[in-house]
C-alpha positions as CSV (number, residue, x, y, z in Angstrom):
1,X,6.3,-4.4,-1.4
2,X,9.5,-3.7,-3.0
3,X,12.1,-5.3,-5.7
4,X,14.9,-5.8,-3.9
5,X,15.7,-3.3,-1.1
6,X,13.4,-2.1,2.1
7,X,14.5,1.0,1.8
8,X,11.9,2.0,-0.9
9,X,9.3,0.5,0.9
10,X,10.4,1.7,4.2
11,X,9.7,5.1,2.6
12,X,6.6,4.7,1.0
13,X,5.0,2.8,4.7
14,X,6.3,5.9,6.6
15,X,4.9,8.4,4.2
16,X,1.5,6.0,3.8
17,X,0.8,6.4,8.0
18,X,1.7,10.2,8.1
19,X,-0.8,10.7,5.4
20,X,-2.9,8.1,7.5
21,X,-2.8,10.2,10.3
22,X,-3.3,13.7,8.5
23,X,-6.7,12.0,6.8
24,X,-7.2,10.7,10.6
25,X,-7.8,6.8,9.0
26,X,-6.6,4.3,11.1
27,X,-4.3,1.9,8.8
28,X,-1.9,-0.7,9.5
29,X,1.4,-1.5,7.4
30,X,3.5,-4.0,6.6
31,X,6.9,-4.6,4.6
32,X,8.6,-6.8,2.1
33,X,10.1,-7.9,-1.4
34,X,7.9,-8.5,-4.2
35,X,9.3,-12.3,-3.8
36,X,7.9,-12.7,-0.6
37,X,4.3,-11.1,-1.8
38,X,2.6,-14.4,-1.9
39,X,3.5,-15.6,1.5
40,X,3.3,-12.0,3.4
41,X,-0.5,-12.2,2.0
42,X,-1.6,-15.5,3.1
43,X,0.1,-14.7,6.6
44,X,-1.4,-11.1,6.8
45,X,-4.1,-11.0,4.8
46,X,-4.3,-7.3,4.0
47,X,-6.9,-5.0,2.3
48,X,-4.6,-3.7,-0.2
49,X,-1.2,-3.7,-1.8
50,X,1.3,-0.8,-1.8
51,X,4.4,-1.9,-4.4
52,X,7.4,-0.2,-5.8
53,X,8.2,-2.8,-8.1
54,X,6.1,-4.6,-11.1
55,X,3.2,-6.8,-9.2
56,X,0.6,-9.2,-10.3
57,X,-2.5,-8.2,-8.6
58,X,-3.3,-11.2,-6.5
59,X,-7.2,-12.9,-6.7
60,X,-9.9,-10.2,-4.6
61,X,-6.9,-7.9,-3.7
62,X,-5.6,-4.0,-4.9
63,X,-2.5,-3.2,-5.7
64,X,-1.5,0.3,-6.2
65,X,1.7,1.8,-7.1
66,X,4.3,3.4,-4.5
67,X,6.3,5.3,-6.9
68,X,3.9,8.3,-6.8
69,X,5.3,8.5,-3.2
70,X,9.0,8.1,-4.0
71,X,9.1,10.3,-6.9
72,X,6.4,12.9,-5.6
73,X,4.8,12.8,-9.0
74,X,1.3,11.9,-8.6
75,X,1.7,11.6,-4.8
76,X,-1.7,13.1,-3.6
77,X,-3.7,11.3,-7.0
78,X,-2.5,8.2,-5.5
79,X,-3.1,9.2,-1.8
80,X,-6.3,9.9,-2.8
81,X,-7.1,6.7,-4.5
82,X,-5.6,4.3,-1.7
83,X,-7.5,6.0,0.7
84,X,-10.9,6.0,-1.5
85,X,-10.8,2.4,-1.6
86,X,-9.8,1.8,2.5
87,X,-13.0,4.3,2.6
88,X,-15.0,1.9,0.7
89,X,-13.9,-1.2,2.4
90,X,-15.2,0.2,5.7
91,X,-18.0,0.9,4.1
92,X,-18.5,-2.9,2.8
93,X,-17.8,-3.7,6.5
94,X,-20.0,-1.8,8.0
């Protein structure tokens, strides 16, 4: 999820499924504005949130931040983190 442009978020999804695929954890991504947040999660119904703009963590779902990913700062931290918590979702599931 992003402010205003899909640029940003473009980014982060393509960098989220390349690290995806290096960690060899199937994922699935999808884009949009923070303004559409509400109605892309009732549509889609995803595990977590990836945003690059302010977010209000929605009832029973994470958000974590992209701008580890754009800036670089943090980047493997935060990798690490949204991939932890997909790891313990398939653990719930399971």
């Amino acid at each position: 999820m992003c402010g205003s442009s899909i640029v940003t978020t473009n980014l982060v999804a393509n960098k989220l499924e390349a690290e995806a695929k290096r960690r060899k954890m199937p994922i699935q991504t999808k884009c949009g504005k923070i303004g559409d947040m509400d109605a892309l999660i009732l549509e889609h119904k995803p595990d977590l949130v990836v945003a690059t703009a302010v977010a209000k963590e929605p009832q029973g779902i994470k958000i974590f931040s992209g701008v580890p990913m754009i800036s670089t700062i943090g980047e493997e931290k935060q990798y690490d983190q949204i991939f932890g918590h997909i790891r313990e979702l398939n653990l719930e599931i399971n």
